[in-house]
C-alpha positions as CSV (number, residue, x, y, z in Angstrom):
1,X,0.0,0.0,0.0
2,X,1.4,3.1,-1.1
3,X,-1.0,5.7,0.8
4,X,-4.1,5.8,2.8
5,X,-6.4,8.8,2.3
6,X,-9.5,8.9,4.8
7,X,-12.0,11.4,4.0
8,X,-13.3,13.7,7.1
9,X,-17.2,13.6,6.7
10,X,-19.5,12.4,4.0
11,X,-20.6,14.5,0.7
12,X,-22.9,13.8,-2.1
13,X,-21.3,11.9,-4.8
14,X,-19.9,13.5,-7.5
15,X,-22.4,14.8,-10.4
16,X,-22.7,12.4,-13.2
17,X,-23.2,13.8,-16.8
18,X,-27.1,13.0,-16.9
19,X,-27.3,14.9,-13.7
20,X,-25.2,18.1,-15.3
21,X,-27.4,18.0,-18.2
22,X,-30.4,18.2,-16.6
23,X,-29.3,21.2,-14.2
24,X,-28.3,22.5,-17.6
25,X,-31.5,22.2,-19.3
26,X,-33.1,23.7,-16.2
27,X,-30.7,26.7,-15.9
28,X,-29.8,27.6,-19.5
29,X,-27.2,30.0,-17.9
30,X,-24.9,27.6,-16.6
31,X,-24.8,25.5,-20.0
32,X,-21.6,27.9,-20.8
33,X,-20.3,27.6,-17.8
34,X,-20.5,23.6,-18.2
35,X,-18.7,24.2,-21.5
36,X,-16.1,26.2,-20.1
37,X,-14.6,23.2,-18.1
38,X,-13.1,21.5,-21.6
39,X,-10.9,24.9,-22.0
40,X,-9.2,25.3,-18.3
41,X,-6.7,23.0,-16.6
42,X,-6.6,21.2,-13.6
43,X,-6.8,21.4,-9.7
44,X,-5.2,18.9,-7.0
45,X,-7.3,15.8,-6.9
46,X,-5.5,13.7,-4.0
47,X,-6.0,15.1,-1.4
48,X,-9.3,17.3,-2.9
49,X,-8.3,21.1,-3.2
50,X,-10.8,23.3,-1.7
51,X,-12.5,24.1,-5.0
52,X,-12.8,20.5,-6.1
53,X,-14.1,19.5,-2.9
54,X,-17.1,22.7,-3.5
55,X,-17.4,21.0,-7.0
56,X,-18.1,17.7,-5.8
57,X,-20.0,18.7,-2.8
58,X,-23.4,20.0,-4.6
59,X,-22.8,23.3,-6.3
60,X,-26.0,24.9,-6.0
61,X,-26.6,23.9,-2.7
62,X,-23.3,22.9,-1.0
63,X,-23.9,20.8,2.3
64,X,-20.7,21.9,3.4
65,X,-20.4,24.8,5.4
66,X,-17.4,26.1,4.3
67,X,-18.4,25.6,0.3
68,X,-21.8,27.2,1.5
69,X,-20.0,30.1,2.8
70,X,-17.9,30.1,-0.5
71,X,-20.8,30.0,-2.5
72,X,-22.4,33.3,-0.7
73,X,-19.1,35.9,-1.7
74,X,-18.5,34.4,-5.3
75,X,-21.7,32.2,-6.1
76,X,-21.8,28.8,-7.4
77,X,-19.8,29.3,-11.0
78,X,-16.4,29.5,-9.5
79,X,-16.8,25.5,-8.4
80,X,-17.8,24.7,-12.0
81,X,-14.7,26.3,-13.4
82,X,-12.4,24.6,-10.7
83,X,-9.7,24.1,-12.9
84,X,-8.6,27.5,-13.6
85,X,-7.3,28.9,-10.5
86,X,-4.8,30.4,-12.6
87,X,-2.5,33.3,-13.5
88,X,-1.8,34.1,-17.3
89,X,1.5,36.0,-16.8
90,X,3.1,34.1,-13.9
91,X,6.4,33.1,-15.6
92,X,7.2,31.8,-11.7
93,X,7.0,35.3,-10.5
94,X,4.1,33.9,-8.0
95,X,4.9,36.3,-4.9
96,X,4.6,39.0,-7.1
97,X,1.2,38.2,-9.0
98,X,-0.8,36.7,-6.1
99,X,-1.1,38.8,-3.1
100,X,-1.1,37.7,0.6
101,X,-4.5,36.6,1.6
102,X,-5.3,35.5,-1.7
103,X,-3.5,32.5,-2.2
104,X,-6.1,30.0,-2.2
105,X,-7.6,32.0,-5.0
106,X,-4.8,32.5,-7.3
107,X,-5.1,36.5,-6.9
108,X,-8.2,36.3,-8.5
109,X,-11.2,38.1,-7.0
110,X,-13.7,35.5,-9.3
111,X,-12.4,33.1,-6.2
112,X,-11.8,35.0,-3.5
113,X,-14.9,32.5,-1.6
114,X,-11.2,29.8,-1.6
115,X,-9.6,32.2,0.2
116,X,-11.8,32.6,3.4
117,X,-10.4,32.0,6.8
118,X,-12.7,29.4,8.7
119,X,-11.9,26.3,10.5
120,X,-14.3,24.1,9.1
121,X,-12.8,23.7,5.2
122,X,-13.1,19.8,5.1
123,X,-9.5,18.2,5.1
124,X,-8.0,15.0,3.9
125,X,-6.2,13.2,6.7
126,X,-3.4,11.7,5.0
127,X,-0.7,8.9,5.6
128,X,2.6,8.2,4.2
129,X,4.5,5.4,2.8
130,X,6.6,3.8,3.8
131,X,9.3,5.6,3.0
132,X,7.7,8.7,4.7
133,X,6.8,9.8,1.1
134,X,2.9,10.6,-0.3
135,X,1.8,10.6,-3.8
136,X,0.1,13.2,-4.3
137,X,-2.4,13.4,-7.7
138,X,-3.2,16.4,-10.0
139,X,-6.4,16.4,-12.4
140,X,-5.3,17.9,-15.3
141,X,-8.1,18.8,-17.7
142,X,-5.5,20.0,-20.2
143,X,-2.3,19.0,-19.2
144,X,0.7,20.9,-20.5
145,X,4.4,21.1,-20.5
146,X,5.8,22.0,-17.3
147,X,8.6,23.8,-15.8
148,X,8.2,23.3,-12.3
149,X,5.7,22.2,-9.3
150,X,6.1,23.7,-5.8
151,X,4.7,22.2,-2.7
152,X,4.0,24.5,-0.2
153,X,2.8,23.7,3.4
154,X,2.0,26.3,6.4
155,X,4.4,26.1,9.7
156,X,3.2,23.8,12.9
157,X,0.6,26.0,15.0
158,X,-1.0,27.8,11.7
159,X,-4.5,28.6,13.0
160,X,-6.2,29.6,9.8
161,X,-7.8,32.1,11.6
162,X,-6.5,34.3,8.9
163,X,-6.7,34.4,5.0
164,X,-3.5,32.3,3.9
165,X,-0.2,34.2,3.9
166,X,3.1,33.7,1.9
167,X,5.0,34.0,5.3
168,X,2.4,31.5,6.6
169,X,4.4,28.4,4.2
170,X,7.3,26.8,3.9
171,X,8.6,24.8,0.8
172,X,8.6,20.7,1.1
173,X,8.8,19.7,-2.2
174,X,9.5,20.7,-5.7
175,X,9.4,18.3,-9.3
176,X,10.3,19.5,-12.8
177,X,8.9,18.2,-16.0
178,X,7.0,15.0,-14.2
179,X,5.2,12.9,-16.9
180,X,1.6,13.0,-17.4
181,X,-0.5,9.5,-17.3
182,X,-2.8,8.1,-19.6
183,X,-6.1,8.9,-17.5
184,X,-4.6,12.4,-17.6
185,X,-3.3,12.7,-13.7
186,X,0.0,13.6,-12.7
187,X,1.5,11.7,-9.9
188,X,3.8,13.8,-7.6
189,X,5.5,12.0,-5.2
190,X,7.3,14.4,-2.0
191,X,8.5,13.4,1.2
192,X,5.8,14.9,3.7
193,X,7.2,17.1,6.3
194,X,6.9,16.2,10.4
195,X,4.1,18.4,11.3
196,X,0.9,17.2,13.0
197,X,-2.5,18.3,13.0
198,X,-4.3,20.3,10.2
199,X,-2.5,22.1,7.5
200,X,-3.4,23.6,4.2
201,X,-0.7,22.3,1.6
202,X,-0.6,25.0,-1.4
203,X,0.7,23.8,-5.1
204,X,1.6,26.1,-8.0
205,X,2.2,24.5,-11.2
206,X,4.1,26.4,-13.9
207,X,4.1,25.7,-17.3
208,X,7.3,25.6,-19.6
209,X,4.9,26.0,-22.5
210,X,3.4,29.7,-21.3
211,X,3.9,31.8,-18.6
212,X,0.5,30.5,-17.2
213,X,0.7,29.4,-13.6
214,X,-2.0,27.5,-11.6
215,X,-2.6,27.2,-8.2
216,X,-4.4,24.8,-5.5
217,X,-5.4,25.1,-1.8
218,X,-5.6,21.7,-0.2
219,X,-6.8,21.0,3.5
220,X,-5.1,18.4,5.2
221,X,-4.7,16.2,8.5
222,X,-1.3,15.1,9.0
223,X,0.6,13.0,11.9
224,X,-2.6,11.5,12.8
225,X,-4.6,14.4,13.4
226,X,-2.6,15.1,17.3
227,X,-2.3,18.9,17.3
228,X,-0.1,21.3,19.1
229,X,-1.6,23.6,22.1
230,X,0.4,26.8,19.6
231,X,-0.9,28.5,17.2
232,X,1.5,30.2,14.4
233,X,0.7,33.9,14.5
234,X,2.9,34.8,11.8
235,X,6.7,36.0,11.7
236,X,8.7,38.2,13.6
237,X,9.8,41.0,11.4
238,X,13.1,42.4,12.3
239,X,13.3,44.9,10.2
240,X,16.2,47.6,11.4
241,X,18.5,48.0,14.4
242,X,17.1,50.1,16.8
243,X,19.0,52.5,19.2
244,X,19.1,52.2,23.2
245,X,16.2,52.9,25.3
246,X,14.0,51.8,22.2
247,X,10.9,49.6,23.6
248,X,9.4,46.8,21.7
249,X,5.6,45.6,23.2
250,X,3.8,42.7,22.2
251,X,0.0,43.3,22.7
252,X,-2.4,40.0,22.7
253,X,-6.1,40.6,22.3
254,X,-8.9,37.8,22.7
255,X,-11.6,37.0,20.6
256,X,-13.4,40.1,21.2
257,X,-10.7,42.3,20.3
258,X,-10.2,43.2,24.4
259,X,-6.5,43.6,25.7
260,X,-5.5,40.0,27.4
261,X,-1.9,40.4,27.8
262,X,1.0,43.3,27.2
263,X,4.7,42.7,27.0
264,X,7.2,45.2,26.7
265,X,10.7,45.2,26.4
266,X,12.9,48.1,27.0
267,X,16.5,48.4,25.2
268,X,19.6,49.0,27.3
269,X,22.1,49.4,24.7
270,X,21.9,49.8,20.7
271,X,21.0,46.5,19.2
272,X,20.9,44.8,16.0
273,X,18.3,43.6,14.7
274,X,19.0,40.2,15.7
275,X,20.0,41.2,19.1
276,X,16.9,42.5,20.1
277,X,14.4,40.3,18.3
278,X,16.5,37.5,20.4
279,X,16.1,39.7,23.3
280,X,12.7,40.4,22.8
281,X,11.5,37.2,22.6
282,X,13.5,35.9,25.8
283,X,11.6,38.7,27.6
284,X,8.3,36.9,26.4
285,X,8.9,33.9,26.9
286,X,10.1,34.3,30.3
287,X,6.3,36.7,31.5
288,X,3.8,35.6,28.8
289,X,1.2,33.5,30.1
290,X,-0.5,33.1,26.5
291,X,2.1,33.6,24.1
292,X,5.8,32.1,22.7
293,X,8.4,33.4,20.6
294,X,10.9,31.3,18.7
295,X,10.9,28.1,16.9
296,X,8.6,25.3,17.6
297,X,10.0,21.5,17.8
298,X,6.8,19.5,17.0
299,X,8.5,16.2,18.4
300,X,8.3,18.3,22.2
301,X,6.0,21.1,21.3
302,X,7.9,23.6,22.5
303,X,9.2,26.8,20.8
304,X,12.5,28.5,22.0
305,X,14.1,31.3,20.4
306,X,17.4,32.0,17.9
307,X,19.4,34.9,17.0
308,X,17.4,36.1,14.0
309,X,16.3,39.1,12.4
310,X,13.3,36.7,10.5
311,X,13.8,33.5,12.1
312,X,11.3,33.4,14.6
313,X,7.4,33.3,15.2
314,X,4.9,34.1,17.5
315,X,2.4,31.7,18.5
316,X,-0.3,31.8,21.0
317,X,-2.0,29.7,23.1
318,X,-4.2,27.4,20.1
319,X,-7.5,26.8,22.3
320,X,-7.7,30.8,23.0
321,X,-8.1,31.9,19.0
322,X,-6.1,35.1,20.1
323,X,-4.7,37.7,17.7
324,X,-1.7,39.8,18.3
325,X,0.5,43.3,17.8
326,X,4.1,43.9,18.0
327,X,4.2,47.9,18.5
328,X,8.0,49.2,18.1
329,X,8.5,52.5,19.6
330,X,12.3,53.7,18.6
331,X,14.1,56.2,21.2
332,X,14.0,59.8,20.5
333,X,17.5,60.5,19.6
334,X,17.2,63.0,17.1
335,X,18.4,66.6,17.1
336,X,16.7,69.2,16.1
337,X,18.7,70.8,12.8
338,X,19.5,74.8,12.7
339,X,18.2,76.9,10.5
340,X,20.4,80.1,8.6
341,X,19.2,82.4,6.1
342,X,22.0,84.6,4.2
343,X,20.6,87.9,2.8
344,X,22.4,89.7,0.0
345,X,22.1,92.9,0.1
346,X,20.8,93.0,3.5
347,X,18.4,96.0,2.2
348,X,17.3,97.6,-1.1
349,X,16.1,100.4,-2.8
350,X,13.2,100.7,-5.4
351,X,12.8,97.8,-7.7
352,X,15.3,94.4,-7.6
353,X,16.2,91.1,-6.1
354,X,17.5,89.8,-3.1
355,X,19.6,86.3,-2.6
356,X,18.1,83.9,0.1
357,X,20.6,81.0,0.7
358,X,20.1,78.7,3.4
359,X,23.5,76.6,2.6
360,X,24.6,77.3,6.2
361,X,21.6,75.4,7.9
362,X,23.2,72.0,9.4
363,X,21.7,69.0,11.3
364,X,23.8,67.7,14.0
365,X,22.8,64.3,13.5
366,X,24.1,64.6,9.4
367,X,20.4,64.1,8.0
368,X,19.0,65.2,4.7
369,X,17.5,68.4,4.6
370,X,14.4,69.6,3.2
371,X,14.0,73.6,3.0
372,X,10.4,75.8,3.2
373,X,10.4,79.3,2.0
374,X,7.6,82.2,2.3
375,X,6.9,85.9,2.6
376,X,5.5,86.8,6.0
377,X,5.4,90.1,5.3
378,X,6.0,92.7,2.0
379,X,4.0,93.8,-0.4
380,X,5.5,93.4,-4.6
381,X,7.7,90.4,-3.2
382,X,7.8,86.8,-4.7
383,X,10.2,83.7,-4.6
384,X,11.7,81.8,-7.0
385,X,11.2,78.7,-5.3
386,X,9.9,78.1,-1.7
387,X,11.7,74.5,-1.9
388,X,15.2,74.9,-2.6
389,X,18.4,75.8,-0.3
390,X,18.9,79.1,-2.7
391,X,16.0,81.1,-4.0
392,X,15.7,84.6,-5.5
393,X,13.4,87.1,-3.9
394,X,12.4,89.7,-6.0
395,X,10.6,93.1,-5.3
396,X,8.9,95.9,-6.8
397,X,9.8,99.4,-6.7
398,X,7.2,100.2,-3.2
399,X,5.0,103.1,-2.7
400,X,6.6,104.0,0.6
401,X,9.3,102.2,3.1
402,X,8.4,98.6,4.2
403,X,10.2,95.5,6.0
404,X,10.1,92.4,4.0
405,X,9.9,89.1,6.5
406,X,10.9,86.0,5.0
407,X,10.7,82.7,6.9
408,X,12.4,79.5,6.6
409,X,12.0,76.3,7.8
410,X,14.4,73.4,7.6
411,X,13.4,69.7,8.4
412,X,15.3,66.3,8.6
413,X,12.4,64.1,8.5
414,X,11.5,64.4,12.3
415,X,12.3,67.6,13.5
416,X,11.6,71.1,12.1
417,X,13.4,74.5,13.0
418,X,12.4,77.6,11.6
419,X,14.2,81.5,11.4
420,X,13.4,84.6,9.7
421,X,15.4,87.5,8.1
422,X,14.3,91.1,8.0
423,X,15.0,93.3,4.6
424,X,14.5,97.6,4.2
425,X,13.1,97.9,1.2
426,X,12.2,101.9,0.4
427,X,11.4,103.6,-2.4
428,X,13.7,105.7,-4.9
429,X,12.1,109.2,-2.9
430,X,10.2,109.8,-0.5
431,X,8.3,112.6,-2.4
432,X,8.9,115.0,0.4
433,X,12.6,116.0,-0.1
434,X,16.1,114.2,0.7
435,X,17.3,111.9,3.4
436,X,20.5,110.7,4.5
437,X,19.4,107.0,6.4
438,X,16.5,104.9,6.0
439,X,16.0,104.1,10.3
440,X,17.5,102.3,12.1
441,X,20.6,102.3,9.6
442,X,23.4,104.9,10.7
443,X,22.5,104.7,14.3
444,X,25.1,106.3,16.4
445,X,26.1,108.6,13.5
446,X,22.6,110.6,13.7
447,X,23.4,114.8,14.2
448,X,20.9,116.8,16.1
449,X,19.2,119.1,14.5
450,X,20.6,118.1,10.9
451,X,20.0,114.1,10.3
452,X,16.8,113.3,7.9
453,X,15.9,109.3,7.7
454,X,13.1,107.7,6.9
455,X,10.6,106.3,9.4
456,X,9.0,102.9,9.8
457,X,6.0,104.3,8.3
458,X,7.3,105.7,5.1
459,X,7.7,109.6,6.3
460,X,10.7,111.8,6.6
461,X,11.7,112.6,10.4
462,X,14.9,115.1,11.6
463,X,16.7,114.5,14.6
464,X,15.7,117.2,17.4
465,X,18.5,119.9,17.9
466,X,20.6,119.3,21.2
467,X,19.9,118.4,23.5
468,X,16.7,116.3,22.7
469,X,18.6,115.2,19.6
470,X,20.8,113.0,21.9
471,X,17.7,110.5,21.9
472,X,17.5,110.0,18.0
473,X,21.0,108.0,18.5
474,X,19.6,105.1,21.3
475,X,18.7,101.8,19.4
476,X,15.2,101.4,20.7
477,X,13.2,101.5,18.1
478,X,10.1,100.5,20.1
479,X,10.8,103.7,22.1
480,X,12.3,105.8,19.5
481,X,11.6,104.6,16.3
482,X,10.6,107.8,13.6
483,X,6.6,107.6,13.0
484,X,5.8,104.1,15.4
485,X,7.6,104.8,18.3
486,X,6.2,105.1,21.9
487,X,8.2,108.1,22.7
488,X,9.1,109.1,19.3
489,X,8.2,112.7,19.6
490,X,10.9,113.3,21.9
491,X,13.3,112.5,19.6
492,X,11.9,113.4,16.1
493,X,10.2,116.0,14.5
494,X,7.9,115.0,11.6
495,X,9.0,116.8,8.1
């Protein structure tokens, strides 16, 4: 004996062709559908893949919970076409064409009923030879030339509790250009891995003829059906060292989506990748009640941990049907950049164009910069960019004196520091006569009773004579300024 296959649970045998014909002569619109089953391919026969078990199990009315469930997101045509689970431009680029959570159905939405996650698919408990081998059968409707057939089979403690995954398998098996028989089968035979309990073994077959790929979801029992009390949660992605006082947490949640259990782990030193997923999951191991980290041995059932950035796996507790987060908080350690403007000229008269350069902003920590330009104040201004470390401001001629404020911000992708430079811009002439500084320029050098400038707010002002002309040479402008001081009066008089 080569194999024993013993089927969980009893279905309706398989339509015969009277049986099609009359659900054909009843339903007209299925006829095509019928006919469409010449033109596709094939699905995995031993064990039954999901969509040939549907087939089998009463399309229209499927017994079966699963196939019932099936049957309500996609309807009941997907079972007829059961052997074109398929991709047209595969070319063994599989990871790339069908998506996480879409395995079962090829990355095709006409399936996606294959690819639901429920506990109750019916599976094929299967035994293996002799020599630990099992020969496993493929329908082919239209067989082909192959290049390659990959057997695919998820980790001890998979719970199914969510759509399949690619990180979810693990290769067993793999044939080239295997022979098809005369009753149109192929017969792959693979050593089967030493995992118990149920599984879902996932096939792709390639063609060497086409690019086409297909694709099969079988549900299986192996090892005799003993389980483990883990189930696989999925891998634990190391992605990046992470700096010291960095905290990694793993959150559990229960069936209701409630809090059960929180591990955190706090860095003390910069770590590797590696380092701390190895750290990490010491942490949980050693003060989970629920949950393990690590590598399960399914001769013991236990899971211990190894120095890996992707080598390990969470699992929880099997009979608890928990789900799971691992939230990574990195430590602040990054400084705040500075931010510089250069202005040249520093002011202007009439009509022209000022440089803005901020070349001499830095970032202590060496990070990219990003620059942010705009006018806070000014009227007749514009820039020539407000993204790039130099930019051009240029100015009309103005109506009277003004400040132009321009602001700059610099950021290094987490912190942002901003500055702003002040420019006199003043007309060609006042209108009302000469002037020797536009205020506050030439402070200190201001004579009483002779010195004309021009105020804040465009007007010509001469320092008093001595000795309230003393008071036009203190740099207060808020006390002093021409025109907008508090105490400019005493200073000034207005021209």
């Amino acid at each position: 004996m080569k194999f024993t296959v013993r089927k969980a649970g009893r279905r309706p045998a398989p339509p015969t062709a009277a049986t099609l014909a009359v659900i054909a002569s009843a339903a007209p619109l299925l006829l095509g559908a019928f006919s469409q089953v010449t033109l596709a391919h094939g699905t995995m026969e031993v064990p039954e893949s999901r969509i040939y078990n549907c087939f089998l199990n009463n399309p229209e009315n499927p017994s079966d919970p699963a196939c019932a469930a099936a049957k309500a997101v996609g309807g009941s045509q997907p079972f007829y076409d059961w052997n074109e689970i398929n991709q047209a431009n595969a070319d063994g680029n599989h990871r790339a064409l069908v998506p996480d959570g879409q395995l079962c159905a090829g990355g095709r939405s006409k399936y996606a009923g294959m690819n639901l996650a429920r506990s109750d698919w019916q599976a094929t408990p299967i035994t293996p030879n002799a020599d630990g081998t099992f020969d496993f059968r493929f329908r082919a409707t239209a067989p082909h030339s192959t290049r390659d057939w990959i057997f695919y089979v998820t980790r001890q403690g998979y719970s199914g509790s969510e759509p399949l995954k690619w990180d979810d398998l693990f290769e067993f098996c793999r044939h080239g250009n295997v022979p098809v028989g005369a009753d149109k089968r192929y017969t792959l035979t693979c050593p089967l891995p030493q995992l118990t309990g149920k599984h879902v073994i996932f096939t792709t077959w390639q063609r060497n003829d086409s690019t086409e790929a297909f694709y099969s979801c079988a549900d299986v029992v192996l090892g005799g059906g003993s389980t483990s009390a883990w189930a696989d949660k999925g891998a634990l992605q190391a992605q990046s060292s992470l700096p010291a006082g960095s905290q990694v947490t793993l959150r559990l949640f229960n069936s209701s989506g409630n809090d059960l259990e929180s591990i955190a782990y706090t860095l003390g030193q910069d770590a590797t990748a590696s380092d701390w997923a190895l750290g990490f999951a010491n942490a949980v191991n050693s003060q989970s009640q629920y949950a393990r980290i690590g590598v399960l041995d399914p001769a013991s059932d236990t899971i211990a941990p190894v120095q890996s950035a992707s080598g390990n796996r969470v699992y929880t507790q099997a009979d608890l049907n928990l789900s799971h987060e691992v939230d990574i908080q990195p430590a602040d350690t990054n400084a705040t950049p500075s931010a510089v403007i250069d202005v040249s000229p520093s002011s202007l008269t009439g009509a022209g164009v000022i440089n803005l350069s901020a070349s001499q902003s830095s970032d202590p920590d060496g990070d990219a910069l990003s620059y942010r330009w705009q006018i806070l104040s000014g009227a007749g201004a514009i820039l020539s960019s407000t993204s790039d470390v130099n930019v051009a401001l240029g100015l009309d001629a103005p109506m009277e004196a003004q400040t132009v404020t321009i602001e700059l911000a610099v950021n290094d992708g987490q912190a942002t520091a901003t500055t702003t430079a002040s420019i006199a811009h003043i007309p060609e002439s006042t209108g009302n006569g000469d002037y020797d500084y536009v205020y506050p320029a030439g402070i200190g050098s201001y004579v009483p009773g002779e010195t004309v400038v021009v105020g804040g707010d465009g007007g010509l002002y001469q320092c008093r004579p001595f000795p309230e002309g003393q008071w036009c040479n203190i740099n207060s402008a808020y006390h002093y300024g021409p025109g907008t001081g508090t105490n400019w009066a005493d200073a000034w008089i207005e021209l």
